[in-house]
Each structure stands twice: as structure tokens, then as C-alpha cells.
N, C-alpha and C positions, 0 to 999 in steps of 0.2 A: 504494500500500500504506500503510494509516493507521499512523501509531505507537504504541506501547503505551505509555501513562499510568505514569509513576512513583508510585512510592508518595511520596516526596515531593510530589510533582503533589498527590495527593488528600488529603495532611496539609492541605496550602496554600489547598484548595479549601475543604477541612473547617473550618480556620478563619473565611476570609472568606463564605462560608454555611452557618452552621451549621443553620440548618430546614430547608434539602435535602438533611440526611442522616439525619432524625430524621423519625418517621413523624407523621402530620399530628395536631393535639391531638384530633381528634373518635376518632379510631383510638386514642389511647392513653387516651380516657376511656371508651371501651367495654371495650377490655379490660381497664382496672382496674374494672369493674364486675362484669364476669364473674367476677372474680378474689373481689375481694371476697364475691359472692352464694356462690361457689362454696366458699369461705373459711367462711361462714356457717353454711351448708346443713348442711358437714361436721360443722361443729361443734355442731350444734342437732342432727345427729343421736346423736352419743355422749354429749351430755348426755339425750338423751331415752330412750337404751337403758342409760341407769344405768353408763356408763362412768366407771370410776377406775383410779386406781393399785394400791390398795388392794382390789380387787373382782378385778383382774388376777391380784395375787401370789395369793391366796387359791384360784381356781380352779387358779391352774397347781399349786399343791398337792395338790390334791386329783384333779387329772389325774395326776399325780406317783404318787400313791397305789394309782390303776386301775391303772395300767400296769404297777405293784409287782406287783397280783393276777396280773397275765397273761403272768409268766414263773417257772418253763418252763410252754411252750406243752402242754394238754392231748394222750396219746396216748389215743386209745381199746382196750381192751383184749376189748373183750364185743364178739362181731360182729353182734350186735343195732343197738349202738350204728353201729356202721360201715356198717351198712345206710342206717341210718335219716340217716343221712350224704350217702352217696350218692346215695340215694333226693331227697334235698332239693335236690341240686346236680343231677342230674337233670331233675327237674321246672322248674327254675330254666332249664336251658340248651332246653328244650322248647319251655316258653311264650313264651322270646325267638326259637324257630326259625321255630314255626309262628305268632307275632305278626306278624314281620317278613315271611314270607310271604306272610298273609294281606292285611297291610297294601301290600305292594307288588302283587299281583294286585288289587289295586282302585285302586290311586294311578294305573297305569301306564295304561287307556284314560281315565281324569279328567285325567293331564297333557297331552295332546292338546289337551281343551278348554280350559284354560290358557296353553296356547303361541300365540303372535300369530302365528308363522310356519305355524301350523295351521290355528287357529280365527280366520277373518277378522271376526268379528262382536264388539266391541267390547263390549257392552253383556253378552253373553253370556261372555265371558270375565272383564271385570271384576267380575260374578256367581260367575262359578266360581275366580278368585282371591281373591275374600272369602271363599267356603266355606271353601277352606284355611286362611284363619286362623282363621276363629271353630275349626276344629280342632284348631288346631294352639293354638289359646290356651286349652283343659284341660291344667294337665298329668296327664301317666300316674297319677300317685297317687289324684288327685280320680277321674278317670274309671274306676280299681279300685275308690274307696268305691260307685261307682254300680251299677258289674256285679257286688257281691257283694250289697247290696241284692237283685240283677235275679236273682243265679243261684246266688246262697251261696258259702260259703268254697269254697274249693279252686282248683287253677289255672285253671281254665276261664276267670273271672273276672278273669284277669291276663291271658291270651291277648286276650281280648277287649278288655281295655284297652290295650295294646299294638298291637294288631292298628288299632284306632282312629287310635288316636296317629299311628301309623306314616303313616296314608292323610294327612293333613295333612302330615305334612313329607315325606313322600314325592314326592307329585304337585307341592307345589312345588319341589323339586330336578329332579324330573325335567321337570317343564316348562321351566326354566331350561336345562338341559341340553339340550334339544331348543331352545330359542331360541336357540343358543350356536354350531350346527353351520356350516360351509360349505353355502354355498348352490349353489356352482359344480357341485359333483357331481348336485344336486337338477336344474338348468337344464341341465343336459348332458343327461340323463333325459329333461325334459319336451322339449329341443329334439330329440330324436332319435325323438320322438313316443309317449313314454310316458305312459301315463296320473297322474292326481293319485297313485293309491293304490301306482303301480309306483314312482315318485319317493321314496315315504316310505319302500316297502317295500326298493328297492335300493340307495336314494343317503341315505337320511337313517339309516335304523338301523343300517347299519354303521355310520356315525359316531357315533351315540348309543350305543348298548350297550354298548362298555366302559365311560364313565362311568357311565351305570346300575347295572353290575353292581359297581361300585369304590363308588358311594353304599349301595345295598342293601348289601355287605358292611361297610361302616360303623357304619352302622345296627345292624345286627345285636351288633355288638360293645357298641354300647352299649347297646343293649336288653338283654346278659345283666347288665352293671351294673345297668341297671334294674328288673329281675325279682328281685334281691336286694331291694330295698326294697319293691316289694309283693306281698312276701314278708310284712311286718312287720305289714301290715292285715288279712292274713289272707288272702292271695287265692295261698295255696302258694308251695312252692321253697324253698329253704335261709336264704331271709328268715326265715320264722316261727321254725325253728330257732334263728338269729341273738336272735331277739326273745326267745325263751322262755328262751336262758340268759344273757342282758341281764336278762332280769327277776328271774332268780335268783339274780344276783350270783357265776354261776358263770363268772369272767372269763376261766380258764384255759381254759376248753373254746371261747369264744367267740374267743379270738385266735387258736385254732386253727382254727372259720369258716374266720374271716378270712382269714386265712393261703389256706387249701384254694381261697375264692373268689379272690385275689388268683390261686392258681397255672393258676386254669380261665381265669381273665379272658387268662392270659397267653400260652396254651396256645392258644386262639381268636384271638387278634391275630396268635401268629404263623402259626398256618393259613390265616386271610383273607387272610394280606399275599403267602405263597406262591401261593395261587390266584386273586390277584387279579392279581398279576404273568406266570403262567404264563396268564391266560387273554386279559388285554390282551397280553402280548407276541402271542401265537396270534395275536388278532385282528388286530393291528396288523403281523402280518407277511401277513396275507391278502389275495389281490387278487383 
């Protein structure tokens, strides 16, 4: 049984060689290099975005002053107004319903052909995991100015950009997901003379489909965040609302928006987190 080293022991050692306790110089002049560049970088960029002190205190003044406008928060009174409210937060939670939808019925047989544990063809799958990123690298806003060019204002335009979006980060989650599973359940399958397609269909998507459905609702959540902003370009939902009393310096009515979107955003986080729980527990207690 070896002894344990005092700390005296290693004071003593530390003296009589001290560069076997210090990391070797080539190591400490790389990371003072990094340090340094990175040192640099930082600083070359808030000199180049016009950073001051003075440019600080000024803004936060004048942020000071917005915030003044937007209390107390607007009540609507005319139920015109209140429609046209709803109507906007409505449309908002739609475009993220049927985005999200649409985006995962098309992500869901494209991640197949992205999973290695699927698609054994190399060339062909590294094709179809480039797809997703050239997808996945618009973001939603860019790809709402294209679909309102393509099909005019209104949500259609947002659904469609969404619905895009989605196919990109979808199919890769869900490929991953599918790369991720046990394989034992899949080889129990094929050794008891199941076919390729019975393997996927018995041993592999139960395992997959609660995290599928735990990413899909995810998703979703953030897509109603995101349906708020293109809102703003014109492509429907309680964005352009936002926008137009933005533009009117009617702050009071806009922190009220805000507010109403904050309490939808909240209201859907905790229904996905209930049904995402109540449908993996189900599953996971299934056999």
C-alpha cells in the first residue's frame, strides 16, 4: 500500500524543481497569445461600434425616459381595440402552430437520411447534413422578407418562413436523436428475425419519440417568440401591432403588447412542459 505525499513532501519538491510544477514555456506563450488576440479583438470591437462612457450614460437616459412613457400600462377600453388585440396574438400563436408543424412533417423522413445509424451511405448523408445547414443558416426574418416578396403581407408569409426554418433545425435534432438511441433493442429485433423496417418501426421509435416530441415542443415555444418579430416586416401577428404603436410613440399601449405577449409566451411553456411530461412519462412507462 503506497503512502500519501505530505504537503510538506510537495512544498520541498516544489522548491528543488520548480519547472515541474509550472507548465512548459511553449504552453504559456500560446496562451498569452490567445489572451492577448482575444484582449485585442474585444477591444477593437467597442472602439469600432463607437463605445464610450459618455454615449452609455446618454442612452441609458433616454431608455430612462421610454420606460417613463410606458407606465401605467395601456387598458383598452373600445372592444374594437380588444379584438384587434387578440386577433394579433392569435394569428401570432397560428403561424408558430402550423410552422412548427409543417416544419417537422418534412424534417422527420429527411432525418433518417441524416442518421449514420440509418443511412449507411456516406456521401449521401454528408449531402443531406449540408442541406440542413445551408437551412438552417437563413435566419426566420431574412426568409419572411423572401415569402412576403413571394406571397404578400399577411401570415401566410410567416408560416412559410417558419415552417422552412423549422425543416433545418429540425431534421438535424432529430437525426441526432435517432443517432443517440440503444442499439440492443434494435439487435434483439433483427436477431429474432425481424426485418430492417420492423427494427426501426419496434425497437428504434419507441426510443426516439419522446425526445422528438420534447424537441418539437420546444420549438414550438420559440417559434411563438419568433412570430412576434415577423410580425414587424409585415408578415402578420401581434408583431405588426407591436410595430405600428412603436412607430407612434404610443409607449403605453405597446408595454401592454408586451406584457399580453410575455403572458401567452408563458401560458404555452407551461402547457408544453405539462404535456411533454404527461406524454414521456406514458411512454416511458410503456412496454
Amino acid at each position: 500500500m503506497q503512502s500519501k505525499i505530505s504537503p510538506t513532501e510537495i512544498a520541498d519538491w516544489r522548491d528543488r524543481m520548480p519547472q515541474a510544477f509550472r507548465q512548459p514555456l511553449q504552453v504559456r506563450l500560446r496562451r498569452l497569445e490567445l489572451l492577448t488576440g482575444f484582449t485585442a479583438l474585444f477591444a477593437w470591437c467597442l472602439y469600432d461600434f463607437g463605445f464610450s462612457p459618455e454615449r452609455i450614460v446618454t442612452g441609458l437616459g433616454r431608455l430612462g425616459r421610454v420606460l417613463s412613457f410606458m407606465f401605467p400600462p395601456h387598458i383598452w377600453t373600445q372592444w374594437d381595440e380588444i379584438v384587434a388585440i387578440l386577433e394579433g396574438l392569435g394569428e401570432t400563436l397560428s403561424m408558430a402552430f402550423l410552422g412548427t408543424i409543417l416544419g417537422a412533417i418534412l424534417a422527420f423522413p429527411l432525418s433518417f437520411l441524416g442518421a449514420k445509424t440509418i443511412n449507411r451511405l456516406p456521401l449521401l448523408r454528408f449531402g443531406v447534413r449540408r442541406g440542413f445547414d445551408i437551412i438552417r443558416a437563413f435566419e426566420t426574418l431574412i426568409l419572411a422578407l423572401v415569402f412576403i416578396r413571394a406571397f404578400g403581407l399577411g401570415p401566410l408569409a410567416g408560416v412559410m418562413a417558419i415552417a422552412v426554418s423549422e425543416v433545418g433545425v429540425l431534421a438535424k435534432l432529430y437525426a441526432e436523436a435517432i443517432e443517440n438511441i440503444s442499439n440492443k433493442p434494435v439487435e434483439g429485433v433483427v436477431a429474432s428475425g425481424g426485418s430492417r423496417l420492423q427494427a426501426i418501426r419496434f425497437a428504434m421509435m419507441p426510443q426516439v419519440m419522446p425526445v422528438l416530441l420534447s424537441i418539437t415542443l420546444y420549438n414550438f415555444e420559440s417559434n411563438v417568440r419568433s412570430g412576434t418579430i415577423l410580425g414587424i416586416v409585415g408578415a402578420g401577428g401581434i408583431g405588426f401591432l407591436l410595430s405600428d404603436r412603436i412607430g407612434a410613440y404610443r409607449w403605453d399601449e405597446a408595454w401592454s403588447i408586451i406584457l399580453l405577449i410575455i403572458v401567452m409566451v408563458y401560458v404555452i411553456d407551461a402547457l408544453s412542459a405539462n404535456i411533454r411530461t404527461r406524454f414521456i412519462g406514458t411512454m416511458g412507462t410503456t412496454r
